[in-house]
N, C-alpha and C positions, 0 to 999 in steps of 0.2 A: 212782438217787436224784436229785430235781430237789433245788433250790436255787434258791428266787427270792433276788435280790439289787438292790443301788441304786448305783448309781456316783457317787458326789460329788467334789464336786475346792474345792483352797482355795486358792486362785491357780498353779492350775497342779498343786499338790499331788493328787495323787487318788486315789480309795480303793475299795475295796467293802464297804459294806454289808450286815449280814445281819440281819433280826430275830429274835433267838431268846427274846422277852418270856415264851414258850410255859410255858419252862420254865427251869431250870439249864443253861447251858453243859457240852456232852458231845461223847464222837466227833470228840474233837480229830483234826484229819488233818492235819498239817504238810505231806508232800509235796500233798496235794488243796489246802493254799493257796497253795503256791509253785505248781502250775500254772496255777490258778485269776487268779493276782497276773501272770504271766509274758503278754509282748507278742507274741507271734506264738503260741503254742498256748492261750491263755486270756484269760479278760477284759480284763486290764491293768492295771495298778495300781500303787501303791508301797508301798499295804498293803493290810490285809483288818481288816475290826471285825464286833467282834459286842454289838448290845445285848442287855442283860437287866435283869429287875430285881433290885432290892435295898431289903431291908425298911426301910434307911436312909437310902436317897435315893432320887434321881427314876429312877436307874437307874445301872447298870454298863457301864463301856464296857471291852473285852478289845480289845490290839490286838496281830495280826501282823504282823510284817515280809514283805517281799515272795518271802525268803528261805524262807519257811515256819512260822520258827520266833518265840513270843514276844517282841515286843518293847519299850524304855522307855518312857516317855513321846512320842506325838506331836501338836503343839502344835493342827497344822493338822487332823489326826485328830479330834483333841478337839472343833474348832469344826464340822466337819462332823458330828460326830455330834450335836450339840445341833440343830443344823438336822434333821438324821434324827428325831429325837426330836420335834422339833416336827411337821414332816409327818405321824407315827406318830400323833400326839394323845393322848402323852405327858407334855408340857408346853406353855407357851403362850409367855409371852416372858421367863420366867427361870428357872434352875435349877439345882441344887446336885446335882452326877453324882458315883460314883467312878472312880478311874482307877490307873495299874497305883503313878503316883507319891501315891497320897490321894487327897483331897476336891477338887471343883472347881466355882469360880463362874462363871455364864455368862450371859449376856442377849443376845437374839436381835432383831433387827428385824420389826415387824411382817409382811414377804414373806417372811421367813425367807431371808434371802441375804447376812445381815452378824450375824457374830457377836463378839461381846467376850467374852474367855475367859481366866479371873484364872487366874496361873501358879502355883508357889511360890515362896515366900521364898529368895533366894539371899543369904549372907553373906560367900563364900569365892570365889575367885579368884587363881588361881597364876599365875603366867611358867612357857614354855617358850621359853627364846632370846626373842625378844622377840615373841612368841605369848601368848594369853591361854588360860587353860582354866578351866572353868567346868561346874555341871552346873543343866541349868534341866529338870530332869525328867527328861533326856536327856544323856549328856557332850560337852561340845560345845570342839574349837580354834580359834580367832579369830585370822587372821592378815588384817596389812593387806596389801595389794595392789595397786601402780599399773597401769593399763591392762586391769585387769580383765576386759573387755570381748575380751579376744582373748588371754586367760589358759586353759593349759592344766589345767584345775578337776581331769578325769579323772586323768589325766597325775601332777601334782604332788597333790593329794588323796588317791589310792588311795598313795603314795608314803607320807605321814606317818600316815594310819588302821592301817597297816602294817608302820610302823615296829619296833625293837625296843622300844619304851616303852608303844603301844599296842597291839600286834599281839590280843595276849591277850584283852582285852574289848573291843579296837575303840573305835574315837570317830569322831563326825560333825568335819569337817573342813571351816571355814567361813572363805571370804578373802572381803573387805570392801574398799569403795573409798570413799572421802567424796567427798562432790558437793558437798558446802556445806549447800545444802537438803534434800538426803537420802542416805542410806546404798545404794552397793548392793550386792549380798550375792549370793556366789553357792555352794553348799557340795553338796558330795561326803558324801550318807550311808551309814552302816551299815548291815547289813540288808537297804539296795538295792541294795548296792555298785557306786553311779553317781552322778552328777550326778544331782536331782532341781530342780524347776523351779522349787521352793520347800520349805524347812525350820520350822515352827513354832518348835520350840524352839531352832532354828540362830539362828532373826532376832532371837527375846527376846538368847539368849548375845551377838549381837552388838550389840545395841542396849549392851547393860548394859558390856561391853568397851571402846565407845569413850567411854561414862562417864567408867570410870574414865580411858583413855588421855586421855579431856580435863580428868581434875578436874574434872568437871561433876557439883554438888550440889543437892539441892532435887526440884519435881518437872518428870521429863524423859519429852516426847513425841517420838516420833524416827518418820520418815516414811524405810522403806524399800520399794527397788524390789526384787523378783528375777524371775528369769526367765518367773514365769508372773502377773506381776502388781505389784500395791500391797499393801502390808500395814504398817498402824500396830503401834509398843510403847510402852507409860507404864507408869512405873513412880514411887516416890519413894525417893531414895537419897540417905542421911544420909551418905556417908565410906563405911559399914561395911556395910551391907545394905541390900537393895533389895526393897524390898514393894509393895503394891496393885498387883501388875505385872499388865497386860493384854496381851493379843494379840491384836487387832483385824483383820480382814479378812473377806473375800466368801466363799463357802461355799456351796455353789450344785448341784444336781442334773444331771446329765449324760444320765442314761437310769435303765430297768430292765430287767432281765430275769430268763432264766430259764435254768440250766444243766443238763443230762441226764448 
């Protein structure tokens, strides 16, 4: 069986691509995407998507984890797949997709290599010790962090994804550093069970966390770094809830090919 596929990456995030416009999504193979997704016997990736259509929007996006198996929401996924979608000639420079969390807004830059990708609505926000949790599509823990930079992520990350409180459904696991002028982020996901380079829905949770840890109201744009890049989040947040949130960043095509 071949498989063409598209490799795309969202600062560092990277994915593979499948068009399946053909028809309905079938012939789920979880172990064929956990190979498929895997660094040394297969492509590489941190996930695997599949577009298709849908009689209600531009199109459906399906995403695995690198694991194999279905996974939440992924923010940076998301943005790559509107770039997909635009290559595909699909859509042009906006569009309204489904996804595993709803509906999603999105606008694309004319090269198709920056996209803006409205998230949902988040209201709730708990403490764990002095930790944030939060769910932006995705459940995400928000802890700060000094020295970041030479922070054991693996190490202390797989520790609390693991723990007794979240063992069961797993959580993405995201320490943060303030710079002043920008956040930087670095998180242990699910799914991949590793450091990844970059988290969509990790950098929203964290944007919106030091929100609130700042009593910052009104509307806030927050410039964070991670490991494989830049990526902007705005949102506007009254006290209580946080809406019109965006995830901004680069999205960009790597290769294609062809698997036997």
């Amino acid at each position: 069986m071949k498989i063409n596929f598209f490799k795309y990456q969202g600062a560092g995030n990277d994915f593979i691509l499948i068009d399946h416009t053909d028809g309905p999504l079938k012939n789920i193979d979880n172990q064929l995407f956990e190979q498929l997704c895997h660094r040394r016997f297969g492509v590489g990736a941190d996930g695997l998507m599949f577009i298709t259509k849908h009689e209600d929007y531009d199109f459906e996006m399906h995403y695995f984890n690198a694991d194999g198996k279905p996974g939440s929401m992924c923010g940076n996924g998301g943005r790559c797949i509107v770039a997909f979608a635009k290559q595909l000639g699909i859509i042009d420079r906006e569009t309204n997709f489904l996804a595993v969390d709803g509906p999603h807004y999105a606008r694309i830059s004319e090269n198709g290599e920056w996209v803006d990708l409205q998230m949902i609505d988040v209201d709730t926000i708990t403490k764990d010790g002095e930790a944030y949790v939060l769910n932006t599509g995705s459940p995400h823990y928000v802890a700060l962090q000094s020295d970041l930079k030479d922070f054991d992520v693996f190490i202390e990350g797989k520790e609390i994804r693991y723990n007794a409180t979240y063992a069961e459904k797993g959580i993405n696991v995201n320490f943060v550093e303030d710079k002043g002028d920008h956040l930087f982020v670095r998180t242990y996901e699910r799914g991949v069970e590793d450091e990844t380079y970059a988290c969509g829905t990790g950098v929203t949770a964290v944007a919106m966390a030091m929100a609130k840890h700042k009593n910052q109201t009104g509307h806030i744009k927050t410039d964070i770094k991670v490991l494989g890049g830049d990526i902007k989040v705005a949102f506007d947040y009254d006290g209580k809830t946080f809406t019109n949130v965006f995830l901004c960043g680069p999205a960009k095509l790597v290769f294609e090919g062809e698997v036997v």
